[in-house]
N, CA, C and O atoms as a Tinker XYZ file with bonds, in Angstrom:
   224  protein
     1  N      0.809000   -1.187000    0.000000    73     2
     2  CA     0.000000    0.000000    0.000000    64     1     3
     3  C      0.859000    1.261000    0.000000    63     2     4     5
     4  O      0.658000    2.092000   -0.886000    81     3
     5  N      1.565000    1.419000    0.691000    73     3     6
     6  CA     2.463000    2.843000    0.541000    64     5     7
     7  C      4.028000    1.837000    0.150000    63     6     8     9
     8  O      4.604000    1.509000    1.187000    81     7
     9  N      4.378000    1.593000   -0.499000    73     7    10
    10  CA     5.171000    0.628000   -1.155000    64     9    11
    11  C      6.052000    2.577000   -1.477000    63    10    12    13
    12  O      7.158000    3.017000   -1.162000    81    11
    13  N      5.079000    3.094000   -2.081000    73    11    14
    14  CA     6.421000    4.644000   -2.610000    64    13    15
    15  C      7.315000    5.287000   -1.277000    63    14    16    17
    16  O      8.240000    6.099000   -1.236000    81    15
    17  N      6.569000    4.513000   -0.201000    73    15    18
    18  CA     7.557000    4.705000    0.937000    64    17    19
    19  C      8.929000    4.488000    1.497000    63    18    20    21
    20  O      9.660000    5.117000    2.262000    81    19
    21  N      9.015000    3.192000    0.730000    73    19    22
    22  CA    10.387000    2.523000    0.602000    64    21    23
    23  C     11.603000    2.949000   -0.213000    63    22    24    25
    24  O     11.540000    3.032000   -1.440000    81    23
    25  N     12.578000    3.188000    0.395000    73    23    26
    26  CA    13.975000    3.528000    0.169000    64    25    27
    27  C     14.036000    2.659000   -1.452000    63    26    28    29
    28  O     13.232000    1.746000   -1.644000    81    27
    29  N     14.881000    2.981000   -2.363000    73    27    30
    30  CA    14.800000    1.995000   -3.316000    64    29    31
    31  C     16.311000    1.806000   -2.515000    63    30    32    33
    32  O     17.076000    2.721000   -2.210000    81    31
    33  N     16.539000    0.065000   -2.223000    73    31    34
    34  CA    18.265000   -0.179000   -2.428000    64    33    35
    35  C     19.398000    0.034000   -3.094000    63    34    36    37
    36  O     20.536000    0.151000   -2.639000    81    35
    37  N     18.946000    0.086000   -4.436000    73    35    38
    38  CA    19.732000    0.126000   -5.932000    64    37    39
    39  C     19.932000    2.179000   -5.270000    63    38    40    41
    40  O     21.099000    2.350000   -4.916000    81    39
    41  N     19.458000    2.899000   -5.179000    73    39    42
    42  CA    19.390000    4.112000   -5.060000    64    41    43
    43  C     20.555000    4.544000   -4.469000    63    42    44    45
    44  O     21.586000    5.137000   -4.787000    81    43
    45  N     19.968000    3.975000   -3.360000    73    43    46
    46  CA    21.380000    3.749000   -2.009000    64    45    47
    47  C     22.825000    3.475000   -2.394000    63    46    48    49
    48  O     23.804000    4.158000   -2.092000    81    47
    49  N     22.783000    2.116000   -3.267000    73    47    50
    50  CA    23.981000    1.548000   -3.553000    64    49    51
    51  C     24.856000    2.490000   -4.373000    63    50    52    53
    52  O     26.011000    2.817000   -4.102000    81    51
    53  N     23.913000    2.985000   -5.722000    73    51    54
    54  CA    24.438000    3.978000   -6.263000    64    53    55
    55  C     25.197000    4.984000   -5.992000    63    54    56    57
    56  O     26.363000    5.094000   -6.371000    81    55
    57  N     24.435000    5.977000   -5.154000    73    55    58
    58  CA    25.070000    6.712000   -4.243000    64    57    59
    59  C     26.142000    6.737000   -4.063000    63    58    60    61
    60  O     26.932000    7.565000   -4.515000    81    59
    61  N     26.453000    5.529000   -3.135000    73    59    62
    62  CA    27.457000    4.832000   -2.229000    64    61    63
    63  C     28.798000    4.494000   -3.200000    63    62    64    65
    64  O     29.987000    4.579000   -2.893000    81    63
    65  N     28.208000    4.092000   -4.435000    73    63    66
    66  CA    29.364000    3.753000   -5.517000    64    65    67
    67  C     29.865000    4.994000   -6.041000    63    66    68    69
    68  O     31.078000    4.997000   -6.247000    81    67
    69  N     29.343000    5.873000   -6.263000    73    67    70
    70  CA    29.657000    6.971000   -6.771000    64    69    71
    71  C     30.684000    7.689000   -5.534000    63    70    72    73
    72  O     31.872000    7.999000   -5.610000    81    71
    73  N     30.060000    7.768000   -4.794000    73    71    74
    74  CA    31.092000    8.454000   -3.199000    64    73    75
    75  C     32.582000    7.725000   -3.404000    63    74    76    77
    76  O     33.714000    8.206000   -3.453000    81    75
    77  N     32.081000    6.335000   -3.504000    73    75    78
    78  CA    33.780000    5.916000   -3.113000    64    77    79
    79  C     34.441000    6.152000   -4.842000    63    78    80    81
    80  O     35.539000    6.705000   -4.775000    81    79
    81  N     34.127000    5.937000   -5.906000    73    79    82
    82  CA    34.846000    6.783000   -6.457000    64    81    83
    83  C     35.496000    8.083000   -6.851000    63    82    84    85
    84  O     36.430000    8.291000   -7.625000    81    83
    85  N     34.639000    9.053000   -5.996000    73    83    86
    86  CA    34.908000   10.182000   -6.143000    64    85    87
    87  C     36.692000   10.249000   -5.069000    63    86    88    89
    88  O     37.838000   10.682000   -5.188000    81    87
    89  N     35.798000    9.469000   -4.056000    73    87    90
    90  CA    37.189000    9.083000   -2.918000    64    89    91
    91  C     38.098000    8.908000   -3.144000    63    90    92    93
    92  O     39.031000    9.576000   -2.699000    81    91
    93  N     38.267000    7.614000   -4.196000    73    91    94
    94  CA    39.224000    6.709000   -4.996000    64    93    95
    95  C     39.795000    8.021000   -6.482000    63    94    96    97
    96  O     40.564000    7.726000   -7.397000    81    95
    97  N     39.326000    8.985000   -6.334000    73    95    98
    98  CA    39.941000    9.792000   -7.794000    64    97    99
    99  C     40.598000   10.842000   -6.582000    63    98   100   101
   100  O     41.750000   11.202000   -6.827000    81    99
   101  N     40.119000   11.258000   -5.578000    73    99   102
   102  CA    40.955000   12.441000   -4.733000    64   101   103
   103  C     42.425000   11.223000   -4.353000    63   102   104   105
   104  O     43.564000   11.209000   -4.818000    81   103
   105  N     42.103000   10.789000   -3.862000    73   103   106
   106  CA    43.425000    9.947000   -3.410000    64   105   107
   107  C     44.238000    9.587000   -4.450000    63   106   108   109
   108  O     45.393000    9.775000   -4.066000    81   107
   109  N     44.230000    9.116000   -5.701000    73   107   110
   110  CA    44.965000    9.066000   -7.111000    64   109   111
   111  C     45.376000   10.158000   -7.274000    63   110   112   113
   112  O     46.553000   10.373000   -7.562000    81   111
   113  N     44.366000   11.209000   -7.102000    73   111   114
   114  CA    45.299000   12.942000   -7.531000    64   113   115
   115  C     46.308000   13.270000   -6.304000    63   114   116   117
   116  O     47.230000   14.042000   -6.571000    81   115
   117  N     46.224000   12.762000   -4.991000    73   115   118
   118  CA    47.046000   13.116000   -3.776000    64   117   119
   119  C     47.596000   12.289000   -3.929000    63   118   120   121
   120  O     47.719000   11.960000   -2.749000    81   119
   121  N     48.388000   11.169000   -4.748000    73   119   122
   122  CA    49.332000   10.601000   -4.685000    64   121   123
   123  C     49.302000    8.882000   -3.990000    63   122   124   125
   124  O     50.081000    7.937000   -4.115000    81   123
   125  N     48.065000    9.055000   -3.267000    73   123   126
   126  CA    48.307000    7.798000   -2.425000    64   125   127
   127  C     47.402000    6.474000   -2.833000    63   126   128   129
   128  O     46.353000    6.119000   -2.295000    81   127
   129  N     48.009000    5.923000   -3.792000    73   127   130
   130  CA    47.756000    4.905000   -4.387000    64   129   131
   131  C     47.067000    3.819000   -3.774000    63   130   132   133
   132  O     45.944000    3.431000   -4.098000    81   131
   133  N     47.740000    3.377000   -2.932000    73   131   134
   134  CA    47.182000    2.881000   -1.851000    64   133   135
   135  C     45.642000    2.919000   -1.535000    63   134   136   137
   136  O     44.841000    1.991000   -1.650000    81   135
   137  N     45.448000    3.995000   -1.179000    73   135   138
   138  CA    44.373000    4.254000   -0.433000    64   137   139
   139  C     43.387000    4.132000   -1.775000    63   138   140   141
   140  O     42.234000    3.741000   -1.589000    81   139
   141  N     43.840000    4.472000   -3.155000    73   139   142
   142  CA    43.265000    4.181000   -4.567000    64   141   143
   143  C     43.106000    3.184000   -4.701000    63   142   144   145
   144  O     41.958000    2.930000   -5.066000    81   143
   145  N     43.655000    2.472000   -4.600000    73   143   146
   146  CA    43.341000    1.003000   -4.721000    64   145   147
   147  C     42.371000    0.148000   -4.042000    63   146   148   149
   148  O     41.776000   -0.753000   -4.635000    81   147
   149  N     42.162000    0.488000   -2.493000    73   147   150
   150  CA    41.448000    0.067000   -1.738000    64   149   151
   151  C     39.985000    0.564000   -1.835000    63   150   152   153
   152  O     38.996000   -0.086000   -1.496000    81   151
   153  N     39.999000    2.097000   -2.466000    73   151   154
   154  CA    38.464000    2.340000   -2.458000    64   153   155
   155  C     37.994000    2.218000   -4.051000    63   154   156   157
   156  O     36.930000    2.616000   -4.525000    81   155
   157  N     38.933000    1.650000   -4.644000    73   155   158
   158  CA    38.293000    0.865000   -5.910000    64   157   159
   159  C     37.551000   -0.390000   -5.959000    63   158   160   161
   160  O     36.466000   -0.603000   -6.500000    81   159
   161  N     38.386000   -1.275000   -5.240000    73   159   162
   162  CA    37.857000   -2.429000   -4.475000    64   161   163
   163  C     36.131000   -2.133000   -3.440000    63   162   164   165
   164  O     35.061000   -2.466000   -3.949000    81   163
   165  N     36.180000   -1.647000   -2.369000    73   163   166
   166  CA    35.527000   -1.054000   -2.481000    64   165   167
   167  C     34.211000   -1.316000   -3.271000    63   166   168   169
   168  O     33.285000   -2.109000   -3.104000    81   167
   169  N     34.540000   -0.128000   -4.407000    73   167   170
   170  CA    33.702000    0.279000   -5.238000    64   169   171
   171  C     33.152000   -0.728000   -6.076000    63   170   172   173
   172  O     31.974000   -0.666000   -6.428000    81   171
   173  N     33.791000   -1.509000   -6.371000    73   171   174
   174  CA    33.455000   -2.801000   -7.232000    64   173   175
   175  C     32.758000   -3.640000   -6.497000    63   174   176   177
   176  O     31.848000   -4.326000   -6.961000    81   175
   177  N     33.205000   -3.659000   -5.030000    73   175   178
   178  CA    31.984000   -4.514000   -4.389000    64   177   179
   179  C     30.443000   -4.216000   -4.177000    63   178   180   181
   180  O     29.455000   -4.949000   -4.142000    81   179
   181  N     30.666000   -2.568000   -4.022000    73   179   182
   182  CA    29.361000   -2.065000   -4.291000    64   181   183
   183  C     28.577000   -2.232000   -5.777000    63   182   184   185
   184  O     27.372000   -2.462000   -5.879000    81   183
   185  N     29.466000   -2.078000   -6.855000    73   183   186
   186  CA    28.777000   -2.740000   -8.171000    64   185   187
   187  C     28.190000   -4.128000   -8.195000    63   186   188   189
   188  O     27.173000   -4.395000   -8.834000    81   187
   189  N     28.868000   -5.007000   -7.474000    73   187   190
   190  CA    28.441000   -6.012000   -8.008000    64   189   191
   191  C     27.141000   -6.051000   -7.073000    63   190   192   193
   192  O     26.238000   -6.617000   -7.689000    81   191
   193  N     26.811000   -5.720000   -6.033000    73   191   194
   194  CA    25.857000   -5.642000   -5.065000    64   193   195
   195  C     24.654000   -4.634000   -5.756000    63   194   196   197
   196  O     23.465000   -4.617000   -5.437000    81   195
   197  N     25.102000   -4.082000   -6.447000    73   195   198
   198  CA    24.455000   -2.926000   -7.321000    64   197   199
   199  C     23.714000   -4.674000   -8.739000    63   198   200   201
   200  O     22.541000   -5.028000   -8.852000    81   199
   201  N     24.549000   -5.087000   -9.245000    73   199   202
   202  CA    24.334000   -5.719000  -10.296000    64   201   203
   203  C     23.396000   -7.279000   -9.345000    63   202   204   205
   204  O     22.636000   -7.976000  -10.017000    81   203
   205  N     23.479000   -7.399000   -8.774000    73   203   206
   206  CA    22.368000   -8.647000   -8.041000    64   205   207
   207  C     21.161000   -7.944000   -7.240000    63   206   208   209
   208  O     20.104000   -8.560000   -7.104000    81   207
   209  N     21.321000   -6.675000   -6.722000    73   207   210
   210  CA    19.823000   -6.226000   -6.892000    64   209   211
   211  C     19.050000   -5.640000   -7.863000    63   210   212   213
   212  O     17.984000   -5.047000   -7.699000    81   211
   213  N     19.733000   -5.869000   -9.031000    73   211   214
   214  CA    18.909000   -5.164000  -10.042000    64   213   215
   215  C     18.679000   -6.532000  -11.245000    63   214   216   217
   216  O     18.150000   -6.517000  -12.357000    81   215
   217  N     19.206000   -7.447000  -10.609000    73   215   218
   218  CA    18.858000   -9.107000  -11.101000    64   217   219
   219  C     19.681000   -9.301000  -12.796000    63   218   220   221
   220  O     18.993000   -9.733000  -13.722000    81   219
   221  N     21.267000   -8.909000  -13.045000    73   219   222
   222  CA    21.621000   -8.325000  -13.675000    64   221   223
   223  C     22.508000   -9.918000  -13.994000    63   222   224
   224  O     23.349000   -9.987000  -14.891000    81   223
């Protein structure tokens, strides 16, 4: 009945994927690879979590 109430997940995830790449591109421009690397990872886990709720 109020179903338009609900958060969409995929919405969320998005979001969330987008943040840590933005993360993952400041840290590549500051040098610290490292920390690039890790919020790529990251980020890919949020894709694929992105790609099984959207039944992909």
């Amino acid at each position: 009945m109020f179903s338009f109430l609900k958060s969409d997940p995929v919405k969320k995830l998005d979001k969330e994927y987008g943040q840590l790449l933005e993360k993952a591109i400041q840290a590549q421009r500051s040098g610290d690879i490292k920390l690039y690397s890790e919020l790529t990872a990251q980020a890919e886990m949020v894709r694929v979590q992105i790609q099984i709720a959207k039944g992909d």
